[in-house]
LONU-24277 format. One record per residue (C-alpha): residue number from 0; x, z, y. Coordinates in steps of 0.2 Angstrom, whole numbers, plus 2048, in hexadecimal, padded with zeros to 3 digits. Last residue first. Layout:
<sites>
SITE  k  east  up  north
SITE  NUM  X  Z  Y;
...
</sites>
This chain:
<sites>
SITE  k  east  up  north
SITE  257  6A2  847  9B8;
SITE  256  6AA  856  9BB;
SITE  255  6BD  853  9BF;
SITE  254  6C7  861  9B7;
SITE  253  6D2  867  9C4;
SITE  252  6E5  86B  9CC;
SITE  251  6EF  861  9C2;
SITE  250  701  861  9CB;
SITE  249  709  84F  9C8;
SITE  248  71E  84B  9CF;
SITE  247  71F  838  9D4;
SITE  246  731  833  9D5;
SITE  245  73B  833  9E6;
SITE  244  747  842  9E1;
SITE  243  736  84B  9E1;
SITE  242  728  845  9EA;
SITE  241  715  84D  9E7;
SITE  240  705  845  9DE;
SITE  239  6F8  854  9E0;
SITE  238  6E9  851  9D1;
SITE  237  6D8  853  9CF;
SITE  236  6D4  84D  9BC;
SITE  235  6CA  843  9B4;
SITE  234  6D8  83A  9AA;
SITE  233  6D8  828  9AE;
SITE  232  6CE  829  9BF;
SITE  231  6D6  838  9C6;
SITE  230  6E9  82F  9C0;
SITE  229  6E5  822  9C6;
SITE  228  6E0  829  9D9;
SITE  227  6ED  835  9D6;
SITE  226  6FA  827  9D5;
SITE  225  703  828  9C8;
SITE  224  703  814  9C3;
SITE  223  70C  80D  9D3;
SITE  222  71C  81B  9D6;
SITE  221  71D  81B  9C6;
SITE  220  720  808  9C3;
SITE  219  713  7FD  9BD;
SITE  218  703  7FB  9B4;
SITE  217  6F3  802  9B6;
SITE  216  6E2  804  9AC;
SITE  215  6EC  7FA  99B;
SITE  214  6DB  7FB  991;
SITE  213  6D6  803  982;
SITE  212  6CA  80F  98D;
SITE  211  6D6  813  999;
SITE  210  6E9  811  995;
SITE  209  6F6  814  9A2;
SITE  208  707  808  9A1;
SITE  207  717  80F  9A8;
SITE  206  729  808  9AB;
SITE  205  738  80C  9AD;
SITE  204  733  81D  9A4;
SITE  203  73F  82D  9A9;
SITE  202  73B  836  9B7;
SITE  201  727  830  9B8;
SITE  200  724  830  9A4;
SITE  199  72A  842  9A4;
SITE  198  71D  847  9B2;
SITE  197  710  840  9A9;
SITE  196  712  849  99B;
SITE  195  705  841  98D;
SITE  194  713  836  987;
SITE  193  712  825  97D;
SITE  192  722  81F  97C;
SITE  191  72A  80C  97C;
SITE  190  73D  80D  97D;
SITE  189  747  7FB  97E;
SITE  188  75A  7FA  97A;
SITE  187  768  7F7  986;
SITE  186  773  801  97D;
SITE  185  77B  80C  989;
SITE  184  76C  80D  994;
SITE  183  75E  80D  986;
SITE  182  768  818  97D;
SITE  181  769  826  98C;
SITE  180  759  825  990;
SITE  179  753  82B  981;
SITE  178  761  838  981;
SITE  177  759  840  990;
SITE  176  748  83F  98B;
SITE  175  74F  847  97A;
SITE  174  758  857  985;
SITE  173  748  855  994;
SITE  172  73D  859  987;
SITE  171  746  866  97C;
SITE  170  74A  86F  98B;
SITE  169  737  872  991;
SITE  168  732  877  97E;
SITE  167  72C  869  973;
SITE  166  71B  868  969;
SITE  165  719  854  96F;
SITE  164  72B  84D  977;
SITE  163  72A  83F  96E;
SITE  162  718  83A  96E;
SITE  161  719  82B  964;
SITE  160  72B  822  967;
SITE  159  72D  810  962;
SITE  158  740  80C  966;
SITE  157  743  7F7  968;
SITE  156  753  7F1  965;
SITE  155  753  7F9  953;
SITE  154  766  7FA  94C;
SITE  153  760  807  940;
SITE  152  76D  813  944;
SITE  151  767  815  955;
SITE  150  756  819  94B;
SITE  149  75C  827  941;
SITE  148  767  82F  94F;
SITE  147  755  82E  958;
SITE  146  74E  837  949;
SITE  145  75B  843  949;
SITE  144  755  848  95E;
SITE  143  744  848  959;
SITE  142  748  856  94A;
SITE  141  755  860  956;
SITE  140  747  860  963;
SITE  139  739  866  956;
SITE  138  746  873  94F;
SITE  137  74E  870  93D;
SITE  136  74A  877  92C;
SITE  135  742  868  929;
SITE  134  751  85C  92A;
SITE  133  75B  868  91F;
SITE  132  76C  86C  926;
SITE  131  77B  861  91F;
SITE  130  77C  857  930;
SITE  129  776  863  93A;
SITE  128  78A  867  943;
SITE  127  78B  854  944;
SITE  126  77D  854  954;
SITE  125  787  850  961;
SITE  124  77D  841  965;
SITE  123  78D  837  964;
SITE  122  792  840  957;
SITE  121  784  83D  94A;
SITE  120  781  82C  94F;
SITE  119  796  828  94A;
SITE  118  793  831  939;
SITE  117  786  826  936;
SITE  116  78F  816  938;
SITE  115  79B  81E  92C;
SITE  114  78D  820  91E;
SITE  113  788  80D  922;
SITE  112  799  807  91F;
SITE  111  79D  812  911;
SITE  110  790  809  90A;
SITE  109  77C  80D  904;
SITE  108  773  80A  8F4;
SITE  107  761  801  8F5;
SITE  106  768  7F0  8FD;
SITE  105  76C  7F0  910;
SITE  104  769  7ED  923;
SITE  103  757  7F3  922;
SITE  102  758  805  918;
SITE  101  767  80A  926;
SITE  100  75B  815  92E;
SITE  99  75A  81F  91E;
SITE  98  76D  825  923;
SITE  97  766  82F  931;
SITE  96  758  837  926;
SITE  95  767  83A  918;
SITE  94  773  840  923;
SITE  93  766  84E  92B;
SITE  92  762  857  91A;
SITE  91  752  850  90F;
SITE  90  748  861  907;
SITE  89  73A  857  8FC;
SITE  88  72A  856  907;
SITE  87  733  851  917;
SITE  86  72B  84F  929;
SITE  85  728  847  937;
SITE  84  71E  84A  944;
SITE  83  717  83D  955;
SITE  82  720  82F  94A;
SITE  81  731  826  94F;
SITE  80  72F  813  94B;
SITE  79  73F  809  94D;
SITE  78  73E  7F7  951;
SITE  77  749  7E6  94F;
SITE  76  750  7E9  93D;
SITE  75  73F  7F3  937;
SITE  74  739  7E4  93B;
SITE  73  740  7D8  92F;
SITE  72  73D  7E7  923;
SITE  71  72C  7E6  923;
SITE  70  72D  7D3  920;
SITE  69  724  7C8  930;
SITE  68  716  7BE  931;
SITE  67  70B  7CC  939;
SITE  66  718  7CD  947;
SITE  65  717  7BE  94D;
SITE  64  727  7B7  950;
SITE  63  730  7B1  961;
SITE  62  737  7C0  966;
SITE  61  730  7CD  95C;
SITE  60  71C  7C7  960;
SITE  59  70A  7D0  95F;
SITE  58  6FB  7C9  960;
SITE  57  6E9  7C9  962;
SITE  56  6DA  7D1  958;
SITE  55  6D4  7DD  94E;
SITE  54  6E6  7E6  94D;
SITE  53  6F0  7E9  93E;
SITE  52  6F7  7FE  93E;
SITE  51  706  800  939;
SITE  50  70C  7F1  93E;
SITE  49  719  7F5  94A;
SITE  48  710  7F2  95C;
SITE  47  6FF  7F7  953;
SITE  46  706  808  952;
SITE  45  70B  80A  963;
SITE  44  6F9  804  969;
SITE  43  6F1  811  95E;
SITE  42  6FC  81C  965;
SITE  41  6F6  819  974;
SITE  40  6E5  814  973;
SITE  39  6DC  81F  981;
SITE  38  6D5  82B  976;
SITE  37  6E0  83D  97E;
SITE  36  6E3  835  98F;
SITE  35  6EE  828  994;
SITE  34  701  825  994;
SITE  33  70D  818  990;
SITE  32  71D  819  995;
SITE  31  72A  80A  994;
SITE  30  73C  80A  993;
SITE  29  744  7FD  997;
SITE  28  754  7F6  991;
SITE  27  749  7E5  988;
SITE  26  73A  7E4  993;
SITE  25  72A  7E3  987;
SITE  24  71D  7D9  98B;
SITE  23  70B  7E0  98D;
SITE  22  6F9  7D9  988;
SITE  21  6EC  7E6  982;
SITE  20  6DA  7E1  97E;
SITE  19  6CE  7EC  97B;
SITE  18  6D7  7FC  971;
SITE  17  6CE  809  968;
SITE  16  6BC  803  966;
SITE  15  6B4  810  957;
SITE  14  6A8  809  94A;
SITE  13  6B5  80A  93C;
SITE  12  6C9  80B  947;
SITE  11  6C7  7FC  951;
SITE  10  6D6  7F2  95A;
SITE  9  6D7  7E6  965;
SITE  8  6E9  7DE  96D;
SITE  7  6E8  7D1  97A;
SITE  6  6F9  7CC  977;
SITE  5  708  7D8  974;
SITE  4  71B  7D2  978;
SITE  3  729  7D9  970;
SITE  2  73C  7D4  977;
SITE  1  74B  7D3  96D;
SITE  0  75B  7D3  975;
</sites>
């Protein structure tokens, strides 16, 4: 199983300090949240983890490479990126975005082999009845939940997930959190998401890390990291931290003036 670790990771966008310093290993079969408020670095962070974005300073490692010597395709092998939206300019039908997740493993035409293989993804998301629709023409849920089948049919061990469950009605949430947790179980692969619900991070992250001004802020499980002391001091907000099935369940009450 392939494990990513992030050294003291920097990175500037021009004249703007996003991240200060970042250091976090990830566990392979976890899944790890990270939250923060809107600026705090995590999708900068997400993006520095696959090298779409190259950070000022430190260093990221698959395994036991460094990620900046590696071919693109090398680690498109070990790591599925799933972007906040995706979309198509040319009408692209389900198979085709699935089948594109084969694009590390072979040469410009696909096989049978890789055709079957996605098949196999389709069904076992239940998702089969879409595969002839247009990928645009789709629901936000149905969308994320193709780009998963897209990413299991990658091979990645390690699924980069930015904001999956962003513009999603309450069903659509829990459906691709669901499934989410599903592959990292069945699989044994690693999910890594930045989320703003906090509530979705308690049920269903392993893990959490909160962001504060480009730093990890907290660190831990749930029950550790949303706290509303934390959670006050992160987000500036007055918070109840109820119990519920013996997770930590967040009701905002106010802004904090400062």
């Amino acid at each position: 199983m392939v494990t990513l670790r992030i050294k003291d990771i920097g990175f500037s966008y021009p004249g703007v300090p996003v991240l200060k310093g970042v250091s976090l290993e990830i566990i392979p079969g976890e899944i790890l949240a990270i939250v923060g408020k809107n600026g705090a670095g995590k999708s900068t962070l997400i993006k520095c983890m696959n090298r779409i974005l190259e950070p000022d300073r430190g260093k990221v490692f698959l395994g036991e490479r460094q990620l900046k010597t590696m071919k693109g395709k090398d680690i498109a092998k070990s790591m599925a990126y799933l972007s906040q939206k995706a979309s198509y300019i040319f009408p692209v039908t389900v198979f085709d975005v699935v089948l594109s997740g084969r694009y590390p493993h072979r040469a410009w035409n696909s096989d049978r082999k890789d055709e079957a293989r996605v098949g196999e993804v389709l069904k076992m998301l239940e998702l089969e009845d879409l595969a002839m629709r247009y990928f645009n023409e789709l629901s936000g849920g149905q969308q994320q939940q193709v780009l998963i089948a897209r990413a299991i049919v990658q091979e990645a061990s390690i699924f980069l997930l930015d904001e999956p469950t962003s513009d999603l009605d309450i069903k659509h949430q829990l459906e691709v959190m669901e499934t989410v947790r599903r592959i990292t179980r069945n699989r044994k692969v690693s999910a890594i998401i930045t989320i703003h619900d906090l509530n979705l991070a308690s049920r269903y992250a392993d893990r959490i890390i909160m962001l504060k001004n480009g730093l990890i802020f907290a660190a831990g499980s749930a029950a550790s990291v949303l706290t509303g002391e934390n959670i006050s001091e992160a987000y500036d907000v007055q918070v109840v931290v109820n119990q519920i099935d013996g997770k930590p369940h967040i009701i905002p009450l106010r802004p904090i003036r400062k």
